[in-house]
N, CA, C and O atoms as a Maestro MAE file, in Angstrom:
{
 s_m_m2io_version
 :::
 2.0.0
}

f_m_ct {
 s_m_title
 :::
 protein
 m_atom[256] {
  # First column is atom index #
  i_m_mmod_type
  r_m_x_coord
  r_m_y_coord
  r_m_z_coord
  i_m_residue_number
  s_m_chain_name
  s_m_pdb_residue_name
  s_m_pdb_atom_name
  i_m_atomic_number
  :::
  1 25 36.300 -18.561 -15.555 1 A "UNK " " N  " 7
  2 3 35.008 -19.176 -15.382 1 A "UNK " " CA " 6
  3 2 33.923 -18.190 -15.823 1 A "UNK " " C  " 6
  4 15 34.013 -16.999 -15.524 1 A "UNK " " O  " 8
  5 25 32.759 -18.743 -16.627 2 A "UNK " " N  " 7
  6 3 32.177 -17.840 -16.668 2 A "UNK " " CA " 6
  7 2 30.810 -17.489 -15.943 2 A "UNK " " C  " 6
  8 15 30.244 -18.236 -15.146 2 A "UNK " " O  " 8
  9 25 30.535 -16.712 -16.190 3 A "UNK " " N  " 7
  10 3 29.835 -15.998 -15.040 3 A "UNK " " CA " 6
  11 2 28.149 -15.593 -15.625 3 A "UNK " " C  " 6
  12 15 27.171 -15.617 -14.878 3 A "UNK " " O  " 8
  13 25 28.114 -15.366 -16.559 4 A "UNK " " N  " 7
  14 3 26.702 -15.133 -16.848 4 A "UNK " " CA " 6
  15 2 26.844 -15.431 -18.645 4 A "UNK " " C  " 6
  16 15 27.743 -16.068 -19.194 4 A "UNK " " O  " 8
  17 25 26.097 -15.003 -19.063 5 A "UNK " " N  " 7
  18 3 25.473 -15.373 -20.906 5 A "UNK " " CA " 6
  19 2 24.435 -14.345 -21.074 5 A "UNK " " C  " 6
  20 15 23.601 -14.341 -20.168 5 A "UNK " " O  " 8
  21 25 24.322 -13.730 -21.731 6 A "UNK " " N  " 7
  22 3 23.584 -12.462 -22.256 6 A "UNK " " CA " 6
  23 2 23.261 -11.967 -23.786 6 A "UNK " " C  " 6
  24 15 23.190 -12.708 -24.766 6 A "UNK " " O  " 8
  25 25 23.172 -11.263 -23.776 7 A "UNK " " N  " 7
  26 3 22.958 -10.324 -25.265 7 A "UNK " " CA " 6
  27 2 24.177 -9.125 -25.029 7 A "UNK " " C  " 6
  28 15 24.324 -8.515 -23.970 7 A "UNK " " O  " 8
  29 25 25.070 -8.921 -26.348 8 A "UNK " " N  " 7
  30 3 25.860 -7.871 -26.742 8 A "UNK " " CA " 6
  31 2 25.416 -6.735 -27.956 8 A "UNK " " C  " 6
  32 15 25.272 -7.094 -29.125 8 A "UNK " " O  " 8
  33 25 25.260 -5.600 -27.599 9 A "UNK " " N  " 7
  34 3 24.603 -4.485 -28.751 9 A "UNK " " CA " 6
  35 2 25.461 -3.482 -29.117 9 A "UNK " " C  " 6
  36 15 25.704 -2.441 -28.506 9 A "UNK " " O  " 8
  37 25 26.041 -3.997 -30.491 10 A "UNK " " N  " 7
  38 3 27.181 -3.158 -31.047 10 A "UNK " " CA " 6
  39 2 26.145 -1.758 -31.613 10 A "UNK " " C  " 6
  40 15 25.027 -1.913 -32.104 10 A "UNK " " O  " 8
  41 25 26.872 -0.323 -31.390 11 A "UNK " " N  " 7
  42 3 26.093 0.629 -31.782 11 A "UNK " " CA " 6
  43 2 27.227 1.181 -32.935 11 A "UNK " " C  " 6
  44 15 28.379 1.536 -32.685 11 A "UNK " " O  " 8
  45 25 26.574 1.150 -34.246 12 A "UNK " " N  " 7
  46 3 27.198 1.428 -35.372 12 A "UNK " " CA " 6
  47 2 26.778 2.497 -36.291 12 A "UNK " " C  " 6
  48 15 25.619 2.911 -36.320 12 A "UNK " " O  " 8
  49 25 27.805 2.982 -37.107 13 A "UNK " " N  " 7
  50 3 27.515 4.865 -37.511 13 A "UNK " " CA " 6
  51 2 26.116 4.206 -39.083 13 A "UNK " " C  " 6
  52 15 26.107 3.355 -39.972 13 A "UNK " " O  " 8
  53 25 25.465 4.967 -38.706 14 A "UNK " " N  " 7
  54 3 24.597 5.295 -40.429 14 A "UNK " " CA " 6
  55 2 23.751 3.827 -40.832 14 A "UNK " " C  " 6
  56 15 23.294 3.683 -41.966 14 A "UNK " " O  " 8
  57 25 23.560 2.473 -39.479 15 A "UNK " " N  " 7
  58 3 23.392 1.492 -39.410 15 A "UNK " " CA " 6
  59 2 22.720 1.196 -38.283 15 A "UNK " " C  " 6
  60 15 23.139 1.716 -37.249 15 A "UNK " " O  " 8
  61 25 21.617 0.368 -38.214 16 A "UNK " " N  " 7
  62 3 21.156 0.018 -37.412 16 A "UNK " " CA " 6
  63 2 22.060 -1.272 -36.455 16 A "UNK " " C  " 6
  64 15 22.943 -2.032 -36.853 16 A "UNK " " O  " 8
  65 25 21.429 -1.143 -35.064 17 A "UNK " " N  " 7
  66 3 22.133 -2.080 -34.256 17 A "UNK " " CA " 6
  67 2 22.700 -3.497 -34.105 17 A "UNK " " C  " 6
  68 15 21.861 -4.394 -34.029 17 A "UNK " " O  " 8
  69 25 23.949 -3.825 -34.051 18 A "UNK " " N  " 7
  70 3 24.453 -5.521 -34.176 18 A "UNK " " CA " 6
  71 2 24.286 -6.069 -33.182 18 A "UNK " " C  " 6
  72 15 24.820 -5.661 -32.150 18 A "UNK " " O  " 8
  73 25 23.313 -7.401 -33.217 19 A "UNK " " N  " 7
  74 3 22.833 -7.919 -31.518 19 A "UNK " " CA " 6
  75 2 23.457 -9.171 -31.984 19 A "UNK " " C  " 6
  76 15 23.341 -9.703 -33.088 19 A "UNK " " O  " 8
  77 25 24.430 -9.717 -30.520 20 A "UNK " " N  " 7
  78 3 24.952 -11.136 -30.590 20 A "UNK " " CA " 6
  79 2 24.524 -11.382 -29.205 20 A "UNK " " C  " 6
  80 15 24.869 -10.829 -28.160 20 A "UNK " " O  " 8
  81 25 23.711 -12.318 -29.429 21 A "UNK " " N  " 7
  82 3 23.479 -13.384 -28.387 21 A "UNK " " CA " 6
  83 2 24.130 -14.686 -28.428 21 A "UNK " " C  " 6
  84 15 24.846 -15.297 -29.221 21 A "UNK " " O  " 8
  85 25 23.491 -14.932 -26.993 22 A "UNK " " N  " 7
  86 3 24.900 -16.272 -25.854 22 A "UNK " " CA " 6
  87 2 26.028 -15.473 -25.557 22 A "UNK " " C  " 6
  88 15 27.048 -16.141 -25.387 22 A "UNK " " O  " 8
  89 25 26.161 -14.255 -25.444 23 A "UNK " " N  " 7
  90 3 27.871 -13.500 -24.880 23 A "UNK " " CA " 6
  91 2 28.000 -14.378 -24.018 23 A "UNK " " C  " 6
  92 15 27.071 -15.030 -23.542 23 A "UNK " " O  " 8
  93 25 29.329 -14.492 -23.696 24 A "UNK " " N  " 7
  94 3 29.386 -14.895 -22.231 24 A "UNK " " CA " 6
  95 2 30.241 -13.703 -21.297 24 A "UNK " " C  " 6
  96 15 31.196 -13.083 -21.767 24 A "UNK " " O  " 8
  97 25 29.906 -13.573 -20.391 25 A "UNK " " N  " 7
  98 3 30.739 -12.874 -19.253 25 A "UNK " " CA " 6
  99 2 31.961 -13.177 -18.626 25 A "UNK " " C  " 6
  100 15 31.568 -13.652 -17.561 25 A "UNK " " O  " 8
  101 25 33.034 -13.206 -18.602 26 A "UNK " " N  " 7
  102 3 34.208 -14.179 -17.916 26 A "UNK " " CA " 6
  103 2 34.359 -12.884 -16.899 26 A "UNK " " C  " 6
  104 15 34.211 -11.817 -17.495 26 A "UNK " " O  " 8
  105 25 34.613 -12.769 -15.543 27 A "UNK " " N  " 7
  106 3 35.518 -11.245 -14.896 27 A "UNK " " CA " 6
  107 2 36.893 -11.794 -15.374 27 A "UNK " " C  " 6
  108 15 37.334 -12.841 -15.849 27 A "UNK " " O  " 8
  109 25 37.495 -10.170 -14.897 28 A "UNK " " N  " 7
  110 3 38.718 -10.577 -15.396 28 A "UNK " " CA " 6
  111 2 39.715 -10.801 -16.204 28 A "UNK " " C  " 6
  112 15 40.940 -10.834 -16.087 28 A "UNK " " O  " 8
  113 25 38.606 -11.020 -17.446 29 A "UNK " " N  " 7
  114 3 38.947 -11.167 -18.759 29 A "UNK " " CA " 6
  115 2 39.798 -9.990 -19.588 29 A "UNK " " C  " 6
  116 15 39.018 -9.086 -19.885 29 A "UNK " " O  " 8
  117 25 41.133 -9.728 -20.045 30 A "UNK " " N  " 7
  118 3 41.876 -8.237 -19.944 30 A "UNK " " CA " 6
  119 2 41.731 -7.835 -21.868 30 A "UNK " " C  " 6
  120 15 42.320 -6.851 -22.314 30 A "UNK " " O  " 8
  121 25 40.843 -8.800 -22.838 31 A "UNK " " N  " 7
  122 3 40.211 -8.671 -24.109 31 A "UNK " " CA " 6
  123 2 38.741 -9.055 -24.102 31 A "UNK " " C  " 6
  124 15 38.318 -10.178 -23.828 31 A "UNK " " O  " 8
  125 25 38.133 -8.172 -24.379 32 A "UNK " " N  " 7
  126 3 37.547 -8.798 -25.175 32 A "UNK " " CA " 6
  127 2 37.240 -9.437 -26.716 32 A "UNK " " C  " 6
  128 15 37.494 -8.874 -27.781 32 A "UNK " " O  " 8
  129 25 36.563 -10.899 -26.515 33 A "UNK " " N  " 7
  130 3 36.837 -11.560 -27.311 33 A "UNK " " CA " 6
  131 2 35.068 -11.923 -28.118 33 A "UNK " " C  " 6
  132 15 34.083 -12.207 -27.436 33 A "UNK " " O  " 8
  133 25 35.059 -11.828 -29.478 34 A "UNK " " N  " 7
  134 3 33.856 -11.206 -30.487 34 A "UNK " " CA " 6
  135 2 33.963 -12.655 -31.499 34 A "UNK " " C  " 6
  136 15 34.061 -12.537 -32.720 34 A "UNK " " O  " 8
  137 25 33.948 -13.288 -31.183 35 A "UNK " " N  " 7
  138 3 34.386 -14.613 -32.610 35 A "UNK " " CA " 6
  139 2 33.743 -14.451 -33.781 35 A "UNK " " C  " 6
  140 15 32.514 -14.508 -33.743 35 A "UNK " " O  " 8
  141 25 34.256 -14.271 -34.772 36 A "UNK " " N  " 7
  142 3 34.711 -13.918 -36.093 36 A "UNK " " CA " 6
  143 2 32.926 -14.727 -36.846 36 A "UNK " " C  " 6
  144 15 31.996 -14.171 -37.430 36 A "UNK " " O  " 8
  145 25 33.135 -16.135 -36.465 37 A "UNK " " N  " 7
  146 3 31.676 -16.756 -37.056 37 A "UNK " " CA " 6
  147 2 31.056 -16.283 -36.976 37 A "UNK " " C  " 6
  148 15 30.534 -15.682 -37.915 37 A "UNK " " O  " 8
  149 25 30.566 -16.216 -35.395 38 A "UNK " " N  " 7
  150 3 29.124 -15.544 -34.966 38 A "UNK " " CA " 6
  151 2 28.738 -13.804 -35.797 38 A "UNK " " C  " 6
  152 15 27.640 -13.590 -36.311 38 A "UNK " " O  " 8
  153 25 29.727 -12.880 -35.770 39 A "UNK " " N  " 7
  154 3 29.529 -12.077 -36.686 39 A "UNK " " CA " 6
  155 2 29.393 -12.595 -38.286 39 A "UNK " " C  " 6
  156 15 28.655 -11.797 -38.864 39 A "UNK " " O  " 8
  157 25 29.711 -13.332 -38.918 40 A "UNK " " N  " 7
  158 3 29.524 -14.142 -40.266 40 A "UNK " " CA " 6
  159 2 28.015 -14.680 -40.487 40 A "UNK " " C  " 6
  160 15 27.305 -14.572 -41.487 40 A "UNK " " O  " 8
  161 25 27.696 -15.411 -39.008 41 A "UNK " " N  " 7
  162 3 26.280 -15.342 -38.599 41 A "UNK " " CA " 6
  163 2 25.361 -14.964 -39.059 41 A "UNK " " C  " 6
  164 15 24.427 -15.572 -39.583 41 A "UNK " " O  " 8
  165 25 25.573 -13.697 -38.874 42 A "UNK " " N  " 7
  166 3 24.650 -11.956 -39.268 42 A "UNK " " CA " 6
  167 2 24.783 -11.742 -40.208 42 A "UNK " " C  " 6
  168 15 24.009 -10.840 -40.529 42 A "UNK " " O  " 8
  169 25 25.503 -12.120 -41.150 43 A "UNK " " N  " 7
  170 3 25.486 -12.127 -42.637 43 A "UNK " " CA " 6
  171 2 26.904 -10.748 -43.098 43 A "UNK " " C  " 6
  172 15 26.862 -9.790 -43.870 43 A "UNK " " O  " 8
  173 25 27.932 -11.243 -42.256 44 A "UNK " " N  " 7
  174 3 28.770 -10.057 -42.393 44 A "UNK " " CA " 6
  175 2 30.187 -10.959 -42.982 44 A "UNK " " C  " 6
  176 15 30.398 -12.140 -42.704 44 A "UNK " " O  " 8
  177 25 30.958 -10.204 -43.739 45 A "UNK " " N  " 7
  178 3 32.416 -10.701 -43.766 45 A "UNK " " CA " 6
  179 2 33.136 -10.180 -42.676 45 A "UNK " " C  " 6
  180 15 32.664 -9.331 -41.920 45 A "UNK " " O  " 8
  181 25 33.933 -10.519 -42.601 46 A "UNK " " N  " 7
  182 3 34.963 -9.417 -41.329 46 A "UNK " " CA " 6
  183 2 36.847 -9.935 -42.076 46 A "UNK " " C  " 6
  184 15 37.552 -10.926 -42.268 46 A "UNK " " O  " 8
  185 25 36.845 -8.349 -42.249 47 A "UNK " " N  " 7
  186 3 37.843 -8.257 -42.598 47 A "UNK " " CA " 6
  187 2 39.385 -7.374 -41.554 47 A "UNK " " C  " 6
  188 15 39.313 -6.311 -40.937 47 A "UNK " " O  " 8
  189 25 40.488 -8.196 -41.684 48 A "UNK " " N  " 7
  190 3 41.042 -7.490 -40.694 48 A "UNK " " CA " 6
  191 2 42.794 -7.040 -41.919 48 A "UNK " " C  " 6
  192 15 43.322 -7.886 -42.643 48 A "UNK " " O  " 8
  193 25 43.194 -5.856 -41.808 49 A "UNK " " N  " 7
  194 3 44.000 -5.060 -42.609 49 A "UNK " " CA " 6
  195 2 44.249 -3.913 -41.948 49 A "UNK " " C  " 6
  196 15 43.440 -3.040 -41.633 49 A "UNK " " O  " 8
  197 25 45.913 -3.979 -41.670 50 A "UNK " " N  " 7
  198 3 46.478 -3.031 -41.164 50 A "UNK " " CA " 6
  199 2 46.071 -3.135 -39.711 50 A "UNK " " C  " 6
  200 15 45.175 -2.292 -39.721 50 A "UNK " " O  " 8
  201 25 46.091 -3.378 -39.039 51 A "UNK " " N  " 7
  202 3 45.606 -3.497 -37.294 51 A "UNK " " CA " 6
  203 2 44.135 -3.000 -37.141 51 A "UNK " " C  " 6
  204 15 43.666 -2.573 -36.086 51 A "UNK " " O  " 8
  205 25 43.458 -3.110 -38.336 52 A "UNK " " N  " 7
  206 3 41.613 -2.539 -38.420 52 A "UNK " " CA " 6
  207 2 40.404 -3.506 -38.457 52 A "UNK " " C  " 6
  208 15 40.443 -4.432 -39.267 52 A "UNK " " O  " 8
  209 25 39.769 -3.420 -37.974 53 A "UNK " " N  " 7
  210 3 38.599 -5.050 -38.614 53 A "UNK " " CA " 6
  211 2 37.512 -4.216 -39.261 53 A "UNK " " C  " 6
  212 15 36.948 -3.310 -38.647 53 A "UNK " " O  " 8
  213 25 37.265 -4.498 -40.354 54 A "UNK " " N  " 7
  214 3 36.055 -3.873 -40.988 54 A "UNK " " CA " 6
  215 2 34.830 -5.440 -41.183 54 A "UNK " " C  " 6
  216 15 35.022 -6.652 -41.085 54 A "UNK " " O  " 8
  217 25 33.940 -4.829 -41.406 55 A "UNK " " N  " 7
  218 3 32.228 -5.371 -41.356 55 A "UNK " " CA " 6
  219 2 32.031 -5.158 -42.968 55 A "UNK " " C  " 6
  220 15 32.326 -4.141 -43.595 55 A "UNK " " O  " 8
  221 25 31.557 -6.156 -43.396 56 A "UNK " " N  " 7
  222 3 31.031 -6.121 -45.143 56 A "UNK " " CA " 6
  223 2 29.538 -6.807 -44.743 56 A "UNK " " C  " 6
  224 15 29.591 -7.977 -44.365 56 A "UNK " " O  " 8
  225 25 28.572 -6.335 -44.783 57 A "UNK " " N  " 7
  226 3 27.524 -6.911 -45.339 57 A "UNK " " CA " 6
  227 2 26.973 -7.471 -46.592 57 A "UNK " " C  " 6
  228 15 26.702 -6.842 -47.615 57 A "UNK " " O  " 8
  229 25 26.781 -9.360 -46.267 58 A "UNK " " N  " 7
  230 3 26.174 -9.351 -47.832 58 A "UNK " " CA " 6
  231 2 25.583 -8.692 -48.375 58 A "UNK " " C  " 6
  232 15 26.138 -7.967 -49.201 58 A "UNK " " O  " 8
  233 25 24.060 -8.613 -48.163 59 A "UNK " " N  " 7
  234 3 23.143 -8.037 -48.893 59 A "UNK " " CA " 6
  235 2 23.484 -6.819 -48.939 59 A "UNK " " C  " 6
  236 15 24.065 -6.636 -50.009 59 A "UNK " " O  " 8
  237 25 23.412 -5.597 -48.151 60 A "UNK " " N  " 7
  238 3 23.666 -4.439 -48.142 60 A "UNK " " CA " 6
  239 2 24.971 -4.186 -48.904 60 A "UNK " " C  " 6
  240 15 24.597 -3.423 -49.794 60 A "UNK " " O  " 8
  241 25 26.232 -4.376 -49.067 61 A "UNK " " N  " 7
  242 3 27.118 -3.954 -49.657 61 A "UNK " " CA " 6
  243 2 27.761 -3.201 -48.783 61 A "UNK " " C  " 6
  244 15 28.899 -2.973 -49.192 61 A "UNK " " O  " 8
  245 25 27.496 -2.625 -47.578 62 A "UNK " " N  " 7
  246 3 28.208 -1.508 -46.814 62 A "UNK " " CA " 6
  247 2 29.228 -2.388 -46.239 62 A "UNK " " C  " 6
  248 15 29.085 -3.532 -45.810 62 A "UNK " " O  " 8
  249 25 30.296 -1.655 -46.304 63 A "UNK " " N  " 7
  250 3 31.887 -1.803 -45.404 63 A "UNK " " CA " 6
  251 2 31.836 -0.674 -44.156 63 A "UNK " " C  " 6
  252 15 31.553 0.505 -44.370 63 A "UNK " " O  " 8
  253 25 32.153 -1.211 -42.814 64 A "UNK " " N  " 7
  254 3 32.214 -0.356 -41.750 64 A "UNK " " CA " 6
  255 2 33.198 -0.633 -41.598 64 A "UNK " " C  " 6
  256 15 33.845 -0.135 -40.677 64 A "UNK " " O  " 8
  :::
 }
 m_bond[255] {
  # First column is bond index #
  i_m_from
  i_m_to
  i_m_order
  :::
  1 1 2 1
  2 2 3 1
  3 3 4 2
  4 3 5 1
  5 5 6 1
  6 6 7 1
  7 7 8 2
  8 7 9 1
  9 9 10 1
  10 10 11 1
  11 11 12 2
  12 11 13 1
  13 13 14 1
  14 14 15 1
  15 15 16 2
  16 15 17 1
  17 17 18 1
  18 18 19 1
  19 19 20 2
  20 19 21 1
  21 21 22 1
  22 22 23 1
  23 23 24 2
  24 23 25 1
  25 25 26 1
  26 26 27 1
  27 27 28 2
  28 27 29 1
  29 29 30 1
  30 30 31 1
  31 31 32 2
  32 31 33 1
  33 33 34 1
  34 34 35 1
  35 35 36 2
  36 35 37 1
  37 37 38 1
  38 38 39 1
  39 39 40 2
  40 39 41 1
  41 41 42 1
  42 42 43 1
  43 43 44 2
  44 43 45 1
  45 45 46 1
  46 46 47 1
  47 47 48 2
  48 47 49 1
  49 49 50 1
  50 50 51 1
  51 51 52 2
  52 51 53 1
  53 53 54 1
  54 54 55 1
  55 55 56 2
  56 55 57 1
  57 57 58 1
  58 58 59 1
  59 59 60 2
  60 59 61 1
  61 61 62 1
  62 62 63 1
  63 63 64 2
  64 63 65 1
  65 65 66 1
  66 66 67 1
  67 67 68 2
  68 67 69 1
  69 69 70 1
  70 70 71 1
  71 71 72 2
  72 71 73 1
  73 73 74 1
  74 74 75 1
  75 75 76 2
  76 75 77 1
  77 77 78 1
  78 78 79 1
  79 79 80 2
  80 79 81 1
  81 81 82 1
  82 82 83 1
  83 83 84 2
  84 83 85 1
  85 85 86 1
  86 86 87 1
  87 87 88 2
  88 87 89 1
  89 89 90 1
  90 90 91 1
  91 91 92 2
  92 91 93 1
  93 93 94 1
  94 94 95 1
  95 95 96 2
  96 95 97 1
  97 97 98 1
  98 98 99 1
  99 99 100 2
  100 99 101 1
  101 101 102 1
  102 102 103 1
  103 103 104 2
  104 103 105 1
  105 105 106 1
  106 106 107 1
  107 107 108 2
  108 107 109 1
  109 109 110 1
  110 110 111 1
  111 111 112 2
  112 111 113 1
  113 113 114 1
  114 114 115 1
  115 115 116 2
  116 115 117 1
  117 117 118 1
  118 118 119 1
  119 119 120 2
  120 119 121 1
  121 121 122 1
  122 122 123 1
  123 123 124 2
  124 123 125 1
  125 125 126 1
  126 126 127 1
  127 127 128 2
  128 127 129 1
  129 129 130 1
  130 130 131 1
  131 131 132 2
  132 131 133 1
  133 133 134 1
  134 134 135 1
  135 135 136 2
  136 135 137 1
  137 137 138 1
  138 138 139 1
  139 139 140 2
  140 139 141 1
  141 141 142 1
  142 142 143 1
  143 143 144 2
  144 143 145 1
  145 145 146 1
  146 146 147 1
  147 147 148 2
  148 147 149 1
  149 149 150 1
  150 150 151 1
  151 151 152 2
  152 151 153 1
  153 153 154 1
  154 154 155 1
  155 155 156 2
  156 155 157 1
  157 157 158 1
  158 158 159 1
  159 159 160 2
  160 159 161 1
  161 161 162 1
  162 162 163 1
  163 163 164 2
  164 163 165 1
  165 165 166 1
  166 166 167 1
  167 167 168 2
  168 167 169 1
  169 169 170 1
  170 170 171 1
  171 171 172 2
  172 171 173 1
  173 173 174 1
  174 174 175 1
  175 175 176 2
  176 175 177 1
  177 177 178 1
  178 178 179 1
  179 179 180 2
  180 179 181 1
  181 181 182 1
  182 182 183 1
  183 183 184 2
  184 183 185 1
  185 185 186 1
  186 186 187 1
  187 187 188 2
  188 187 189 1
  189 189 190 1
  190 190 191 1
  191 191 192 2
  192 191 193 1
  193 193 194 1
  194 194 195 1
  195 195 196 2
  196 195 197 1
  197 197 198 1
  198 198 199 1
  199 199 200 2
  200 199 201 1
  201 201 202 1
  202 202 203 1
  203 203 204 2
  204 203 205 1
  205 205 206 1
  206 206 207 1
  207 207 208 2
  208 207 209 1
  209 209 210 1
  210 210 211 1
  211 211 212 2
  212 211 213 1
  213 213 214 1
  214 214 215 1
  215 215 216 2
  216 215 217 1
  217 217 218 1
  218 218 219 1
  219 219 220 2
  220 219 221 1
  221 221 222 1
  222 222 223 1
  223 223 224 2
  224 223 225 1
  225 225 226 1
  226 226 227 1
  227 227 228 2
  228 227 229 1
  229 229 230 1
  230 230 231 1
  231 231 232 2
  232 231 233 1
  233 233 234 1
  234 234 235 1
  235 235 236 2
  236 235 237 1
  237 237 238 1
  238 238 239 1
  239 239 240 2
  240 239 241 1
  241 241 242 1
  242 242 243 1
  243 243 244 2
  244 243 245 1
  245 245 246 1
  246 246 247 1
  247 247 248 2
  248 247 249 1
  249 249 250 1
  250 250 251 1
  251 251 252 2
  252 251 253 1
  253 253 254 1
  254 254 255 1
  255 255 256 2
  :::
 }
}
C-alpha cells in the first residue's frame, strides 16, 4: 500500500540533478523500483548491458 507520493533527486557525476516526481512510497518495499518511461520523460534513453543501466541524453549526447 502506498503510503505517501513525493519528489525523487538522483545526484549525478559532472551533471546536474534528475528530479522525478509522483514517487510513490510503498514501506517494505525490498527494490526499489524507477520505471524506465518516466526517466524517457526527461529526455533520456536508458540502456541496460551487462547487469548496468546507463542514461543517454538526447540533446546533450552524454552516457552515464
Amino acid at each position: 500500500m502506498t503510503k505517501g507520493v513525493g519528489t525523487m533527486t538522483f545526484k549525478r557525476e559532472f551533471v546536474s540533478l534528475l528530479h522525478l516526481n509522483n514517487v510513490m512510497y510503498v514501506p517494505g518495499l525490498k527494490k526499489n523500483l524507477v520505471l524506465v518511461a518516466t526517466i524517457e520523460d526527461k529526455g533520456y534513453d536508458v540502456v541496460f548491458n551487462k547487469g548496468k543501466g546507463y542514461l543517454k541524453h538526447y540533446a546533450l549526447g552524454q552516457v552515464k
